[in-house]
C-alpha positions, 0 to 999 in steps of 0.5 A, a space after each residue: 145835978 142828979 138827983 133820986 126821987 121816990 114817990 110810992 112805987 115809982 123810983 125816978 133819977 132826975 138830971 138837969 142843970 138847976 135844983 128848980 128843974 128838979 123840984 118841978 119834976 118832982 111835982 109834976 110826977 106827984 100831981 100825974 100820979 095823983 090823977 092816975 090813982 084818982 081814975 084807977 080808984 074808980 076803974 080797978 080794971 084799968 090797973 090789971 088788964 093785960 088787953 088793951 083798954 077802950 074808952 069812947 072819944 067823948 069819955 073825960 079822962 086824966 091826960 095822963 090815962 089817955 096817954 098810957 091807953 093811946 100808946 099801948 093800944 097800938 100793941 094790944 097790950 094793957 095800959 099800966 106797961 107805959 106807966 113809968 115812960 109815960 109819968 117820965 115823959 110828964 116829968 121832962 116835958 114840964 122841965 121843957 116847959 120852964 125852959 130846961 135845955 138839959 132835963 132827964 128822967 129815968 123811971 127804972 130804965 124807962 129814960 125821957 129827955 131832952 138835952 143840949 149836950 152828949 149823953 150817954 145811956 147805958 143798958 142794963 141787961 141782966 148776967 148778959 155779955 154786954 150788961 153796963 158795958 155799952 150805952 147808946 150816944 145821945 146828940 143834942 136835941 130839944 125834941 123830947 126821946 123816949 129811950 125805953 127797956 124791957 127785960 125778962 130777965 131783970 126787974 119785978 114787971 110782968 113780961 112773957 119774953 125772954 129777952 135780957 134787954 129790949 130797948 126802943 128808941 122813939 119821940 115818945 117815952 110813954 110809946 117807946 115804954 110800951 114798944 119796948 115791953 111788946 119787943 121783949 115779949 116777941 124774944 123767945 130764944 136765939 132764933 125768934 130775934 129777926 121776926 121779933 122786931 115785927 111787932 113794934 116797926 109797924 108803928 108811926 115814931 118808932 125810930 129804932 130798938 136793939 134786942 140783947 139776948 145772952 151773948 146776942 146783940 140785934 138792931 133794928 132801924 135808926 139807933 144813936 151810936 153805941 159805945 162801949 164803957 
């Protein structure tokens, strides 16, 4: 079963087998948000910066905050562009953890999920060629994958890349959701996509990514099969 959940500004797509996944899920999200929104009432610089944010080892801070700050670091970028694969990630590891074998959630593209079955996830790419038309063949795993987009062309987030579609595929959706955003801010015409996918190899967990650029498709590492719909 499939079901939308809308807490604030977070919009989810929560997929599992039984309702009481779904409502674990959903609070889940609700108490990870709490606690993101608690921290940023009393670090406001947190919820802007576009550098990368520093906190000491001994600083006490929500798992969820460490997470964001941990993944995007590695990209010098702010925390808040790992905030729907991270609050994903929370939501499918939680479904795992009461012992879900098909749990997925998609935070506005940003998808976290395990699954004991095919799945397919489609890529929206904008007024590109290949929008809705192709989506990635996931295999059955138990380990979490973190299938993560960014896009210059579609959404309300802040990038400074022209890519219609910047995907990555990694064991992490709070990682995946950050390399996917540095990705997309790599892709300034047709000619900067070889050296764009520099920006995210360099990283440990990172299996694989795919840039989508007008009538352009590139890979880069170990994706899932892509399939036409």
């Amino acid at each position: 079963m499939k079901e939308s959940f809308r807490l604030k500004e977070t919009f989810v797509w929560i997929t599992a087998d039984e309702k009481r996944y779904i409502e674990i899920a959903k609070e889940e999200i609700k108490q990870r948000r709490k606690e993101l929104e608690r921290f940023v009432r009393w670090h406001p610089y947190f919820l802007v910066t576009l550098e990368s944010y520093r906190i000491g080892e001994r600083d006490k801070i929500p798992e969820i905050v460490r997470r964001m700050i941990e993944a995007t670091v590695k990209f010098g970028m702010g925390p808040m562009s790992a905030v729907a694969g991270t609050l994903a990630e929370f939501a499918v590891e939680a479904m795992r953890d009461a012992r879900a074998t098909y749990a997925m959630v998609d935070n506005g593209g940003d998808v976290a999920l395990i699954s004991d079955r095919d799945v397919l996830v489609g890529i929206y790419a904008g007024e590109s060629p290949f929008s809705n038309k192709i989506a990635l063949r996931i295999k059955p795993s138990s380990s979490l994958l973190g299938i993560c987009t960014s896009s210059g062309a579609v959404g309300h987030s802040i990038s400074f890349g022209n890519a219609d579609a910047a995907t990555v595929i990694s064991n992490s959706a709070s990682l995946s959701d950050a390399a996917a955003t540095a990705l997309c801010n790599s892709v300034t015409d047709a000619h900067s996509i070889p050296k764009a996918f520099h920006s995210i190899k360099h990283v440990e967990g990172i299996e694989g990514a795919l840039i989508i650029y007008k009538d352009m498709l590139a890979t880069w590492g170990k994706i899932p099969e892509i399939v036409r719909l």
